[in-house]
C-alpha positions in Angstrom: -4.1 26.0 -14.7 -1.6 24.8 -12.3 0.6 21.7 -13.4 1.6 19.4 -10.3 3.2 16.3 -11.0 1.2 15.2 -13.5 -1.8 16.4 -13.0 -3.5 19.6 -14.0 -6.1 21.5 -11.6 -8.5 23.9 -12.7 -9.2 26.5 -10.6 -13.0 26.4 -12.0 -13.4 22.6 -11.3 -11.3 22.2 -7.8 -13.0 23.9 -4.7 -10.8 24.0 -1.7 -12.9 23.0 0.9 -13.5 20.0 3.3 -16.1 18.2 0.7 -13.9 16.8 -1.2 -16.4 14.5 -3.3 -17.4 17.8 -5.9 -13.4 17.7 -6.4 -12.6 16.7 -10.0 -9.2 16.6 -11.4 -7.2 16.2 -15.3 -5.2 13.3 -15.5 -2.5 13.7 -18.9 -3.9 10.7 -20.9 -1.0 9.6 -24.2 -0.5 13.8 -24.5 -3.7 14.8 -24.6 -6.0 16.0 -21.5 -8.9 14.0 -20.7 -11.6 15.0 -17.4 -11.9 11.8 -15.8 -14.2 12.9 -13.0 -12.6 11.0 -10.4 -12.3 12.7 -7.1 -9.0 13.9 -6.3 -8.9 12.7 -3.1 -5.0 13.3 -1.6 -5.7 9.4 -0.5 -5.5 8.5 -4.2 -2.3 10.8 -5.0 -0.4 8.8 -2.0 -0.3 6.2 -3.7 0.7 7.3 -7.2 3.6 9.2 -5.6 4.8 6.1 -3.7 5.0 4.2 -6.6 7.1 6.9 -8.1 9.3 6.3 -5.2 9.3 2.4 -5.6 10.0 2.8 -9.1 13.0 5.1 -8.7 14.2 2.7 -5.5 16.9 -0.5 -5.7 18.5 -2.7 -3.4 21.5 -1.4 -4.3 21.1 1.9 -3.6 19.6 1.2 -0.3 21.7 -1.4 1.4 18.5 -3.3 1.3 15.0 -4.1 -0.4 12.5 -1.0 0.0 9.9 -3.3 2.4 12.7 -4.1 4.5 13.8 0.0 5.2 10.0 0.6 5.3 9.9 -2.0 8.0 13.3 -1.0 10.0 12.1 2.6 9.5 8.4 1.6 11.3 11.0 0.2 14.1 13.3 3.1 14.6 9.8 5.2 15.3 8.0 2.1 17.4 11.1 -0.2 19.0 10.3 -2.5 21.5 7.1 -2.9 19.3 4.6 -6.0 19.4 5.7 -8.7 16.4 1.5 -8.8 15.6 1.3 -4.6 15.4 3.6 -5.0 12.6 1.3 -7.1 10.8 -1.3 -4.5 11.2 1.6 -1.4 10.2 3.1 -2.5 7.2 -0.1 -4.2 6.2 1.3 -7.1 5.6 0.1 -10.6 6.7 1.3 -12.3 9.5 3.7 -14.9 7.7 5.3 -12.2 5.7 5.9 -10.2 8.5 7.9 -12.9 10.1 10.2 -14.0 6.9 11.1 -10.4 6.7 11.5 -10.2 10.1 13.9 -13.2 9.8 16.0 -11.6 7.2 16.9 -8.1 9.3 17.0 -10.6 12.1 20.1 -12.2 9.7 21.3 -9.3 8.7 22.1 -7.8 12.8 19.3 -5.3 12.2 16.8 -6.3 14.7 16.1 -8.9 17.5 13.1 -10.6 19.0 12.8 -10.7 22.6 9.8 -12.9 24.1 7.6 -11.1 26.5 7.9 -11.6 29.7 4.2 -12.4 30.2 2.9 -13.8 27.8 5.8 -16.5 25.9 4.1 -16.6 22.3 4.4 -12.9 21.8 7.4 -11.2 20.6 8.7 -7.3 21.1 10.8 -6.7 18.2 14.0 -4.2 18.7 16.3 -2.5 16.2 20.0 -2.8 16.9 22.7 0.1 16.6 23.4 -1.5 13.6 19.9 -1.4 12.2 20.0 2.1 13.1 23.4 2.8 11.2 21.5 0.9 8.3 18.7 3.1 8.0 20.7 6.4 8.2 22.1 5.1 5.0 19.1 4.2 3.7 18.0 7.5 4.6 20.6 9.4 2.7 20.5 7.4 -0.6 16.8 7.8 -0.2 17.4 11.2 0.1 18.3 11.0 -4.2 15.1 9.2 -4.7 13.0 12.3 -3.0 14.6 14.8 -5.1 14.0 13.2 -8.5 10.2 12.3 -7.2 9.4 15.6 -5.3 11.5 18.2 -7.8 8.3 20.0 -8.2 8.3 21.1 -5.0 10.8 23.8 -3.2 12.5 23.1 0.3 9.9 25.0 2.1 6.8 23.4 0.5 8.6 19.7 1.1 8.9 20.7 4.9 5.6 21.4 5.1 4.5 18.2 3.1 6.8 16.3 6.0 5.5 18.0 8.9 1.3 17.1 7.4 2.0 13.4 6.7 3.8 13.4 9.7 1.0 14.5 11.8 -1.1 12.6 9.8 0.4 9.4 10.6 1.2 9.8 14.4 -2.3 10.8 14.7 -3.8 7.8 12.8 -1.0 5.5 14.7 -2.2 6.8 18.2 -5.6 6.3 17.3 -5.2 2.4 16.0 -3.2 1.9 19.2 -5.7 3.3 21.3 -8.0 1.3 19.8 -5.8 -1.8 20.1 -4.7 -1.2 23.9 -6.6 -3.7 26.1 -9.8 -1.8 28.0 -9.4 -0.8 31.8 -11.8 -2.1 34.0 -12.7 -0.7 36.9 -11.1 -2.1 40.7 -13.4 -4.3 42.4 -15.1 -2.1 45.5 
């Protein structure tokens, strides 16, 4: 048996394979093990692990509330993004996304610029001091990845990096793709 974070895999039960609906995992149930026959799908462990990282997360800590580094860190990847793609990237709904928009606006971590072509929209950009923000959220956050990831050696938590990583840019690109308005052809 191998114990990760939680939850035990059986080598007998777990096939490492691209089906992953035959997958089975152990969850630890009030000290006893209990074989739940859920899949153990990594998109339900994602989750669980976040929460971790919310749980172990404060304000303090951060300079700032969790949603609002997740947020500043989406912009430090996508500046000059669309207001409406953050809807869509933090998952949040529209009127949300603009009250927390309004409070890194107050805090001089971001501005809205209207576009130039069309005056409803808005490109949202992160300021040098929105950057200097979330470098300090990154090293305090630095703390919460130890404590949630202390399972896992330097070597293994570069490799989980560089997966989710790809993971992500890769299902980014794609929803952008699929966002960006369709070429049609010049008129012969």
């Amino acid at each position: 048996m191998i114990h990760v974070i939680g939850i035990n895999y059986d080598p007998g039960i777990i096939q490492i394979a691209p089906s992953m609906p035959e997958m089975r995992y152990t969850c630890r149930v009030m000290g006893s093990t209990e074989n739940r026959g859920c899949a153990a799908s990594t998109m339900f462990l994602l989750p669980r692990l976040a929460k971790q990282v919310m749980r172990r997360s404060s304000p303090e800590q951060l300079g700032m509330d969790l949603r609002l580094v997740m947020a500043l860190s989406y912009l430090g990847d996508h500046d000059e993004t669309p207001q409406q793609e953050l809807v869509d990237a933090l998952c949040m709904d529209a009127k949300n996304v603009v009250l927390l928009l309004n409070e890194l606006e107050d805090r001089g971590y971001l501005i809205r610029r209207r576009d130039s072509e069309d005056r409803r929209r808005h490109h949202v950009l992160i300021t040098p001091e929105g950057r200097e923000a979330l470098v300090r959220a990154g090293h305090a956050m630095e703390e919460v990845e130890n404590q949630v990831l202390q399972a896992l050696d330097a070597e293994e938590r570069a490799t989980l990096w560089r997966l989710l990583a790809r993971a992500l840019h890769e299902v980014e690109d794609a929803a952008d793709a699929a966002n960006a308005p369709a070429l049609t052809p010049a008129a012969s």
